[in-house]
Gaussian input, Z-matrix of N, CA and C with variables (Angstrom, degrees):
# hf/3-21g

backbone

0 1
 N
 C     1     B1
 C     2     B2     1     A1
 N     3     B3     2     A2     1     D1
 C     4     B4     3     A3     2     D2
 C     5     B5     4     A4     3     D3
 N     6     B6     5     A5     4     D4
 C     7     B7     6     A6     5     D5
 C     8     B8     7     A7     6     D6
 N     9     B9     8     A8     7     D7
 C    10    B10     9     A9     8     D8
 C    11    B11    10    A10     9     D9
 N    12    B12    11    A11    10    D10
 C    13    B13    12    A12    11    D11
 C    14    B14    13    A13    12    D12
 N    15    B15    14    A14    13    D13
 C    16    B16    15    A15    14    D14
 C    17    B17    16    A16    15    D15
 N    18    B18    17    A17    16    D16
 C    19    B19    18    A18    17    D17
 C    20    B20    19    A19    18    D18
 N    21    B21    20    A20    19    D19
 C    22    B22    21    A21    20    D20
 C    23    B23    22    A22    21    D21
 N    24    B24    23    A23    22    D22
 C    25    B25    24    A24    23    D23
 C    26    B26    25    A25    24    D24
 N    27    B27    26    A26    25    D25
 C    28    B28    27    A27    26    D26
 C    29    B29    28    A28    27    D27
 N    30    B30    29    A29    28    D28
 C    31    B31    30    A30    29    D29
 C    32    B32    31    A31    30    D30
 N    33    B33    32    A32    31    D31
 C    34    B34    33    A33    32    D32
 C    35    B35    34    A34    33    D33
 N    36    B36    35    A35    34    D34
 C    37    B37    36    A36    35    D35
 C    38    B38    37    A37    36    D36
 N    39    B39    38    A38    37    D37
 C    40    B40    39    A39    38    D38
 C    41    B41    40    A40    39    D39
 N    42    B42    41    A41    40    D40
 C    43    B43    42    A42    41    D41
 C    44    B44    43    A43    42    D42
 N    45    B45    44    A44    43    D43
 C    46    B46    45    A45    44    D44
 C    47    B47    46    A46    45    D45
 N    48    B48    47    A47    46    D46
 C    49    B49    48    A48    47    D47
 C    50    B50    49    A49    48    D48
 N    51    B51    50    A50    49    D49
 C    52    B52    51    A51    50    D50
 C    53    B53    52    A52    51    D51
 N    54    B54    53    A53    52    D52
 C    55    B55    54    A54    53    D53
 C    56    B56    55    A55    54    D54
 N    57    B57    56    A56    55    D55
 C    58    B58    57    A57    56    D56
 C    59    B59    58    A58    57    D57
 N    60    B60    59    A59    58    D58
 C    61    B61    60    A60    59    D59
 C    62    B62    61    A61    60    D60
 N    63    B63    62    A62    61    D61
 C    64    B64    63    A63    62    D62
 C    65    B65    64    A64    63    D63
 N    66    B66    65    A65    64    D64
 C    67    B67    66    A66    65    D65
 C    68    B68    67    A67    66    D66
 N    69    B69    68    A68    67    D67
 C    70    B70    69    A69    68    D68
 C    71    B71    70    A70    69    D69
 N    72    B72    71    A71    70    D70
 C    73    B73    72    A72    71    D71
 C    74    B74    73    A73    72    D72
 N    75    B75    74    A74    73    D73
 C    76    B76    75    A75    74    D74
 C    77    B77    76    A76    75    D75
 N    78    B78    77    A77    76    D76
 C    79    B79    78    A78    77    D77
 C    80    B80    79    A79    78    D78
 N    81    B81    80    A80    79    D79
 C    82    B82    81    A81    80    D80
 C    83    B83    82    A82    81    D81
 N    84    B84    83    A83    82    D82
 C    85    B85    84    A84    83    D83
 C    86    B86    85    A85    84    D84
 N    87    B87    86    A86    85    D85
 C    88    B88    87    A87    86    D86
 C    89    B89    88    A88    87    D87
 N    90    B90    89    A89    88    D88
 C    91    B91    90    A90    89    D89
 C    92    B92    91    A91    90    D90
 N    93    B93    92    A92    91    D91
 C    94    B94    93    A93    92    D92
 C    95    B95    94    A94    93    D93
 N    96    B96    95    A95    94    D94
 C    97    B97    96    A96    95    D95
 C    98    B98    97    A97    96    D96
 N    99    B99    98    A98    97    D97
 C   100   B100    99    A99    98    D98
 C   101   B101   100   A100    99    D99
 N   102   B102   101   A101   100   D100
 C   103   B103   102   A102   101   D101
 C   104   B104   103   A103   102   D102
 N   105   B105   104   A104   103   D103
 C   106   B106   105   A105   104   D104
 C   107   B107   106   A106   105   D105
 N   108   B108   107   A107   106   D106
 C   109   B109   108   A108   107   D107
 C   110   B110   109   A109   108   D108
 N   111   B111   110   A110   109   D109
 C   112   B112   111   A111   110   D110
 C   113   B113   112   A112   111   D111
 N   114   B114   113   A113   112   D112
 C   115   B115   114   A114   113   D113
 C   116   B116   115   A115   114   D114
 N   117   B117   116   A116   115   D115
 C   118   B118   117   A117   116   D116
 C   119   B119   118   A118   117   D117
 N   120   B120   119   A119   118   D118
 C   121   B121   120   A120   119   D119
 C   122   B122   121   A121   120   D120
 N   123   B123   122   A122   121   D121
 C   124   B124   123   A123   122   D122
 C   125   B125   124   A124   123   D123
 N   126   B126   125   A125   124   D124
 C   127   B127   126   A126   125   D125
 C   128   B128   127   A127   126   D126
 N   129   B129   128   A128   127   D127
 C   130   B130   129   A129   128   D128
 C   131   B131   130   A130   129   D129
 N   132   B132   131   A131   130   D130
 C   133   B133   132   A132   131   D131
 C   134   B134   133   A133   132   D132
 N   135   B135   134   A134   133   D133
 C   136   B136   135   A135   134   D134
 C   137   B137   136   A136   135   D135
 N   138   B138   137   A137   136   D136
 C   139   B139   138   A138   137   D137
 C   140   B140   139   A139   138   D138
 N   141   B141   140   A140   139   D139
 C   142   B142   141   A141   140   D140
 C   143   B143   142   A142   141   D141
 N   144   B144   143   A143   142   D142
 C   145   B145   144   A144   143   D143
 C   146   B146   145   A145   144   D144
 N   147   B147   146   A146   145   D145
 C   148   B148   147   A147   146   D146
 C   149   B149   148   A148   147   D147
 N   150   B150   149   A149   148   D148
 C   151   B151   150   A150   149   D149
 C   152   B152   151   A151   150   D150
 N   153   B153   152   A152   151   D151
 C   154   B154   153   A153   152   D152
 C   155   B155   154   A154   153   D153
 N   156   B156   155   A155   154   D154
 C   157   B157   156   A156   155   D155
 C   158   B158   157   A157   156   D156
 N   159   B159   158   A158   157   D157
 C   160   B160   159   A159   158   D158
 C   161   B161   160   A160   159   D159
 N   162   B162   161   A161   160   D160
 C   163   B163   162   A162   161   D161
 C   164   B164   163   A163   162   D162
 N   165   B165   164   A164   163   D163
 C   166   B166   165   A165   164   D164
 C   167   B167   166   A166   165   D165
 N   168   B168   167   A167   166   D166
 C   169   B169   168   A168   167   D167
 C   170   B170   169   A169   168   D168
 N   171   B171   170   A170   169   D169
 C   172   B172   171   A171   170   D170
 C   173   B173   172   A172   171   D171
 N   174   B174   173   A173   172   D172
 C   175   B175   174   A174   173   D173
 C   176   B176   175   A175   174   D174
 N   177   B177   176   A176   175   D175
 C   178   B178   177   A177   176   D176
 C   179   B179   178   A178   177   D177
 N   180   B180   179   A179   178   D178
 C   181   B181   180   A180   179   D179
 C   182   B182   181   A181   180   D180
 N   183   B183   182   A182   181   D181
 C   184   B184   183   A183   182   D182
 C   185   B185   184   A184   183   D183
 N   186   B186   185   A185   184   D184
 C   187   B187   186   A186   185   D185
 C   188   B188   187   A187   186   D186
 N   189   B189   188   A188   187   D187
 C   190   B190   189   A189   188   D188
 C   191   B191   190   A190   189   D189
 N   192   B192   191   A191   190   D190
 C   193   B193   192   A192   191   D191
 C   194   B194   193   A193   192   D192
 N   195   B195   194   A194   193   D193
 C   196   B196   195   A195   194   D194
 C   197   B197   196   A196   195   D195
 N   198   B198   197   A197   196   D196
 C   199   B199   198   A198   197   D197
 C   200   B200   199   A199   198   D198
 N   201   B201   200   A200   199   D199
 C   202   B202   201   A201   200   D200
 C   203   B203   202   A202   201   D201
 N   204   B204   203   A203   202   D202
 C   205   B205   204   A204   203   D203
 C   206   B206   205   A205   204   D204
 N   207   B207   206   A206   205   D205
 C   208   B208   207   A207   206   D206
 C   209   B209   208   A208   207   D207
 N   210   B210   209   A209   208   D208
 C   211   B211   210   A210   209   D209
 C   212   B212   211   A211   210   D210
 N   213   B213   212   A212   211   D211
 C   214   B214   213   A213   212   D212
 C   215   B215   214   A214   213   D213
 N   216   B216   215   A215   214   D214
 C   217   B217   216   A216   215   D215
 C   218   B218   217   A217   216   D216
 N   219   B219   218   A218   217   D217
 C   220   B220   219   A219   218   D218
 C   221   B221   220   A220   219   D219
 N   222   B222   221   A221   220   D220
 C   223   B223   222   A222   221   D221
 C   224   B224   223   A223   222   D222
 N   225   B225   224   A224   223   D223
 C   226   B226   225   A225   224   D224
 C   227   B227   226   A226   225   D225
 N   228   B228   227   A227   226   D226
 C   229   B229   228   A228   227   D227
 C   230   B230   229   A229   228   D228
 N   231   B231   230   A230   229   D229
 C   232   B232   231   A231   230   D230
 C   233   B233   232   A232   231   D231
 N   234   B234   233   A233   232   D232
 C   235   B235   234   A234   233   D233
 C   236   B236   235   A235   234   D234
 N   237   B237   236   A236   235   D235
 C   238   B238   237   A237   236   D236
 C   239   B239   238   A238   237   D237
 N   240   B240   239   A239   238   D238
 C   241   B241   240   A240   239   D239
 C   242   B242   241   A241   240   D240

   B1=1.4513
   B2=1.5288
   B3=1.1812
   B4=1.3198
   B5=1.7819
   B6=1.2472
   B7=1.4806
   B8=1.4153
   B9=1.8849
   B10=1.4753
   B11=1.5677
   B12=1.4161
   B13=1.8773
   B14=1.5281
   B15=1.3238
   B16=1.3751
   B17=1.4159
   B18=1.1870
   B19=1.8035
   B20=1.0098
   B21=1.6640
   B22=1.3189
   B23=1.9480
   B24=1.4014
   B25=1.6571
   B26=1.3481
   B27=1.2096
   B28=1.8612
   B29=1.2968
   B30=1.3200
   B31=1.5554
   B32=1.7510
   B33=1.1174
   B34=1.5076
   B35=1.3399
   B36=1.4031
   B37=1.2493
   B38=2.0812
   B39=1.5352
   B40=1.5585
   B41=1.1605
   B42=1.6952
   B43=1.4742
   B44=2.2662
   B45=1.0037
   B46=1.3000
   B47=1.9828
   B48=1.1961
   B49=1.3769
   B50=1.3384
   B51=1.5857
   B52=1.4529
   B53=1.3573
   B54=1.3348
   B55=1.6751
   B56=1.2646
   B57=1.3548
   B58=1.6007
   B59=1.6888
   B60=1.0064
   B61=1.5591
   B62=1.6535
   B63=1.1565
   B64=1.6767
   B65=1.4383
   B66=1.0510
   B67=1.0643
   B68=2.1225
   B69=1.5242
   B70=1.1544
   B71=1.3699
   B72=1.4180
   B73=1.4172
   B74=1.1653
   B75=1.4506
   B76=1.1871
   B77=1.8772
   B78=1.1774
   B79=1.2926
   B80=1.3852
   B81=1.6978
   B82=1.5969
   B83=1.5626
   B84=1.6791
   B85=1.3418
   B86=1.8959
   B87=1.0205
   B88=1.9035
   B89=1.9719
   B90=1.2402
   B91=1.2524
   B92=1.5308
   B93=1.5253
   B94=1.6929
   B95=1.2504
   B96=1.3677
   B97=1.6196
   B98=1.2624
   B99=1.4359
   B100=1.7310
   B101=1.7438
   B102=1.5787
   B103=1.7122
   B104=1.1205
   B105=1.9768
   B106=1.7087
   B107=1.4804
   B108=1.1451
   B109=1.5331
   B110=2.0846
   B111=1.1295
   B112=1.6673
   B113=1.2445
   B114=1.5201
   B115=1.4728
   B116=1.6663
   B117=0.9716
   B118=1.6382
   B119=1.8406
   B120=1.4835
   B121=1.2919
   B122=1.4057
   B123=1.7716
   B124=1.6444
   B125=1.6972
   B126=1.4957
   B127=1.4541
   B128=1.6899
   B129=0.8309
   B130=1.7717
   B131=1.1005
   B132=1.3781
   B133=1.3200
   B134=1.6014
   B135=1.6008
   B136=1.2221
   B137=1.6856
   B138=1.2174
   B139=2.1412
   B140=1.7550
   B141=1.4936
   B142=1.1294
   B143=1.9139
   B144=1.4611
   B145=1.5970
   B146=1.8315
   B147=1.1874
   B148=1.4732
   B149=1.5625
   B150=1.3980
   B151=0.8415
   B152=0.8900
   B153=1.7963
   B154=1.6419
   B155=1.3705
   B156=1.3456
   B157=1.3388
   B158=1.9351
   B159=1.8786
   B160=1.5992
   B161=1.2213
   B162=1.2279
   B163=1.3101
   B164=1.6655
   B165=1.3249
   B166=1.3963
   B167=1.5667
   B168=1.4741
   B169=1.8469
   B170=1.4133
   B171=1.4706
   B172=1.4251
   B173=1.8494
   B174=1.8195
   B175=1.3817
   B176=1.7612
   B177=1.7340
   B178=1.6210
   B179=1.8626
   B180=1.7945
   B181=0.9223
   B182=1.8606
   B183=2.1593
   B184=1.3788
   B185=1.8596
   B186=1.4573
   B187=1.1350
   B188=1.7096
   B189=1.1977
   B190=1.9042
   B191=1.6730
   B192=1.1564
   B193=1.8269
   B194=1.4619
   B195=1.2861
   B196=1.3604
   B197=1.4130
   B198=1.4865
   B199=1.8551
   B200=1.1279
   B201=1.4947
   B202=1.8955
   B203=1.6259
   B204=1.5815
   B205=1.4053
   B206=1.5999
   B207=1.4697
   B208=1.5104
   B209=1.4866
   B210=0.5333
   B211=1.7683
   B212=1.8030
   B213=1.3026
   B214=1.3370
   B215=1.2219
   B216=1.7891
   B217=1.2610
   B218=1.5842
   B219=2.0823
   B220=0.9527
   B221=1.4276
   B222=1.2506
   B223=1.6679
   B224=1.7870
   B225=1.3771
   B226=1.6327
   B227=1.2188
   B228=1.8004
   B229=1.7718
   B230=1.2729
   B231=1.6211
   B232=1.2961
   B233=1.4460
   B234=1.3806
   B235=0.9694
   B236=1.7118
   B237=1.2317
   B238=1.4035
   B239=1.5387
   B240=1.3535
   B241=1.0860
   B242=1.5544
   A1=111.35
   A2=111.48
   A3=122.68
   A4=130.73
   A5=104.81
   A6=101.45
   A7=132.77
   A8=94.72
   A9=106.05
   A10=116.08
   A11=106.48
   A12=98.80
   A13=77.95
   A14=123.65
   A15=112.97
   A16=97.90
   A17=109.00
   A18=116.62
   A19=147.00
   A20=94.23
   A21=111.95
   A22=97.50
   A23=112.27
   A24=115.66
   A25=115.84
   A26=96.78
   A27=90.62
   A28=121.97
   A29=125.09
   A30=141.19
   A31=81.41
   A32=113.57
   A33=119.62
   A34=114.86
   A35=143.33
   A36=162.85
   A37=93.33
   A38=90.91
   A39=97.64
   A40=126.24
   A41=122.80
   A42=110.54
   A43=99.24
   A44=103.31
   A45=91.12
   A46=107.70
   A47=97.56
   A48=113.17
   A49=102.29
   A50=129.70
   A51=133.28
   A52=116.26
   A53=104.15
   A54=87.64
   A55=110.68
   A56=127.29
   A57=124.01
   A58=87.26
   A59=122.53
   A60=131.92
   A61=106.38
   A62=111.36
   A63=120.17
   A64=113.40
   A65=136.12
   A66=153.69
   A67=111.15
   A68=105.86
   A69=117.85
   A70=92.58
   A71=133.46
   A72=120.04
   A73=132.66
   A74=118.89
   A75=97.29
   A76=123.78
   A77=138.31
   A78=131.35
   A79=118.80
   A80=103.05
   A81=90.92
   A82=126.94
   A83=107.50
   A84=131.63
   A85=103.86
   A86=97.25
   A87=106.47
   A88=84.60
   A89=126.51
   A90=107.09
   A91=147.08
   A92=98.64
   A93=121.35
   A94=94.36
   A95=116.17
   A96=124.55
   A97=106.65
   A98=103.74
   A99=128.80
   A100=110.12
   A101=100.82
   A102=75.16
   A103=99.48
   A104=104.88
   A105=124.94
   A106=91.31
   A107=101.71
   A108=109.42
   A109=106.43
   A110=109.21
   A111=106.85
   A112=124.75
   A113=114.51
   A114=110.91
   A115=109.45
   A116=127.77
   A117=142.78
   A118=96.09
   A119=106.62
   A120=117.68
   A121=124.26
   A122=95.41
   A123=124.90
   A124=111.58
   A125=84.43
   A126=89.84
   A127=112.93
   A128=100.51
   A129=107.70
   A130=136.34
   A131=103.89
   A132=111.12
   A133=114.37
   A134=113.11
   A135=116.29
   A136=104.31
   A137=99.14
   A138=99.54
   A139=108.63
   A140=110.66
   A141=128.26
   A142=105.16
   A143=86.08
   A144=116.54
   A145=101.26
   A146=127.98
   A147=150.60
   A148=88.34
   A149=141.65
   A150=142.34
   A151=125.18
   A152=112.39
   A153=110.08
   A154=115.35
   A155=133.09
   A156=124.44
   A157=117.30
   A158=98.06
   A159=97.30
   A160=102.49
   A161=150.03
   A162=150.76
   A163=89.63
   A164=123.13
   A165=136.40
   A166=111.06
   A167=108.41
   A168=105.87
   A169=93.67
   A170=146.33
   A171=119.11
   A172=108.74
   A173=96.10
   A174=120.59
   A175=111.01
   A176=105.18
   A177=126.72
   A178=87.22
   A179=109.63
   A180=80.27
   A181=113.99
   A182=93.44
   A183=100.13
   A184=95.20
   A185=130.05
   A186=129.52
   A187=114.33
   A188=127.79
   A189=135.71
   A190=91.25
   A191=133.20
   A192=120.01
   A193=87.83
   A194=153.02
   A195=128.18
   A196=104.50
   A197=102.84
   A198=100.30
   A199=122.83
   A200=109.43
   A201=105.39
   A202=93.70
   A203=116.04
   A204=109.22
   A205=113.38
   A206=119.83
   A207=116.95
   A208=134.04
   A209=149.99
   A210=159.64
   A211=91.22
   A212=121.48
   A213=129.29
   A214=104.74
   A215=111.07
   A216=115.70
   A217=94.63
   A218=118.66
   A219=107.70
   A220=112.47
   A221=110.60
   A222=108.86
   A223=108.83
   A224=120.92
   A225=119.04
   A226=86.71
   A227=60.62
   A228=104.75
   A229=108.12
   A230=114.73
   A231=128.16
   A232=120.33
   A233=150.58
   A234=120.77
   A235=119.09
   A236=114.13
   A237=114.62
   A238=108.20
   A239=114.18
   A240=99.05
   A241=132.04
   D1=-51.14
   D2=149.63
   D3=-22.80
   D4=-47.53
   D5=170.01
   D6=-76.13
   D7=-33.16
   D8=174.67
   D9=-58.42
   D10=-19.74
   D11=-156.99
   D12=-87.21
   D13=-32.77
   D14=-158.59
   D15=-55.89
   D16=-69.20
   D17=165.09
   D18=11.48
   D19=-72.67
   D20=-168.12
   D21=-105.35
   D22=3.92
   D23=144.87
   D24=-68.77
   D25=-58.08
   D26=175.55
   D27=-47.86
   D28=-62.35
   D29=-177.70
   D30=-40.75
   D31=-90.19
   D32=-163.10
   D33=-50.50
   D34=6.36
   D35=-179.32
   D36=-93.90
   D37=-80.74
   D38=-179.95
   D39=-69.53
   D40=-16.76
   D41=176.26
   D42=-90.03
   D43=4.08
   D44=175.90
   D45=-97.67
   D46=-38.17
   D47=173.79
   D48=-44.20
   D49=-57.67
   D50=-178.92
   D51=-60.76
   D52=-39.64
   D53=175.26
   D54=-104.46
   D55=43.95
   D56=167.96
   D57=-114.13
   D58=-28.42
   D59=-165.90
   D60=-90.09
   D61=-17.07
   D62=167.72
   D63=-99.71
   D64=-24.16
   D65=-174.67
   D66=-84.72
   D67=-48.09
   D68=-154.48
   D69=-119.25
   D70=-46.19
   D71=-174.82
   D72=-53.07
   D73=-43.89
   D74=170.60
   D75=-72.46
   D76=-8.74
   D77=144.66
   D78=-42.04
   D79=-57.73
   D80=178.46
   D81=-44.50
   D82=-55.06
   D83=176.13
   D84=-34.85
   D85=-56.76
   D86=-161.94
   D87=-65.29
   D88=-71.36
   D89=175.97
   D90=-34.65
   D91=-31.33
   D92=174.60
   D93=-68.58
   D94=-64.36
   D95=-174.08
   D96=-21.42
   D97=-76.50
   D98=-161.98
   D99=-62.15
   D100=-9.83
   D101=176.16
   D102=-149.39
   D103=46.89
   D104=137.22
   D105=-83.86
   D106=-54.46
   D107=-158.18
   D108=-56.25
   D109=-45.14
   D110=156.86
   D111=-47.34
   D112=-56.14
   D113=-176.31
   D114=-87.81
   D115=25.44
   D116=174.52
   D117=-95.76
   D118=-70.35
   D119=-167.15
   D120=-47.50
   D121=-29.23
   D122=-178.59
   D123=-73.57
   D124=-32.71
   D125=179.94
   D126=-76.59
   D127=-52.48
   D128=176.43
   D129=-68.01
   D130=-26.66
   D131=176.75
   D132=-144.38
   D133=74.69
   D134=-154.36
   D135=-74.87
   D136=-28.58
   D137=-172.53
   D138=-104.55
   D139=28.64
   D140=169.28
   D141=-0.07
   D142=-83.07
   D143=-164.80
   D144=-46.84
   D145=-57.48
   D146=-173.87
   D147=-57.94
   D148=-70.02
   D149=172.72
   D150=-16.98
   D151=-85.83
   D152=175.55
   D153=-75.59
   D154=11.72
   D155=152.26
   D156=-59.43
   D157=-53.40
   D158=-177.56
   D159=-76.38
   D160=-26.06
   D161=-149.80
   D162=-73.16
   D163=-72.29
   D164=161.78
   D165=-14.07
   D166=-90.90
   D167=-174.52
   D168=-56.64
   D169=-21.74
   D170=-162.81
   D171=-74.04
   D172=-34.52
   D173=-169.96
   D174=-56.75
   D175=-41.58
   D176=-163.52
   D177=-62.41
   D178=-51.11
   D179=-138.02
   D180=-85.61
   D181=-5.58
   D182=-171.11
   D183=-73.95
   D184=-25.93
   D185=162.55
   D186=-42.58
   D187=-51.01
   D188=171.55
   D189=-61.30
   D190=-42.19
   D191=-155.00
   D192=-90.31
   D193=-18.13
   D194=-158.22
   D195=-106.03
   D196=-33.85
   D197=169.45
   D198=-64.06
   D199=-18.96
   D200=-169.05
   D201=-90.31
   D202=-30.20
   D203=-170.68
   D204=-85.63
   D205=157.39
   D206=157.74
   D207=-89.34
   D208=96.40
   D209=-160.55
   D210=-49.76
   D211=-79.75
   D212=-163.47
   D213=147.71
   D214=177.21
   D215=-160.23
   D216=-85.14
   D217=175.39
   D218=161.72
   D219=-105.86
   D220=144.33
   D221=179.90
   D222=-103.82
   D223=139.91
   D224=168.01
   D225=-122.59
   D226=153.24
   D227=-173.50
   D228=-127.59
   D229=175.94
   D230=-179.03
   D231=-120.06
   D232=154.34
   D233=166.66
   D234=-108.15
   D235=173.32
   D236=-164.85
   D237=-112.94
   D238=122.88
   D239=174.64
   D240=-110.89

């Protein structure tokens, strides 16, 4: 009698385990995901914000220097073989 309860604890141990793990895993999963994916971003790009602030005025102003300046003509070429 003894073995059966053991048994049918187990069964009811692992068939609950499966459906708490079908039910709930993938939530867990999408959360794990999302805060690799946070502490990834943190990692790489720690001054985010500072960044695209200068990136911006640096962009405005090389955008004002290239219109006023001329680059030069374009020349084509051929190649030789």
């Amino acid at each position: 009698m003894v073995v059966l309860k053991t048994i049918l604890i187990i069964l009811l141990v692992y068939f609950g385990i499966k459906l708490l793990a079908k039910y709930f895993g993938p939530l867990f999963l999408k959360y794990i995901f999302k805060k690799v994916q946070r502490n990834m971003e943190n990692q790489f790009n720690p001054h985010q914000k500072e960044t695209r602030n200068n990136s911006q005025k640096s962009s405005k102003t090389f955008k004002s220097k290239s219109k006023d300046s001329k680059v030069g003509e374009y020349v084509d070429y051929e190649e030789i073989d």
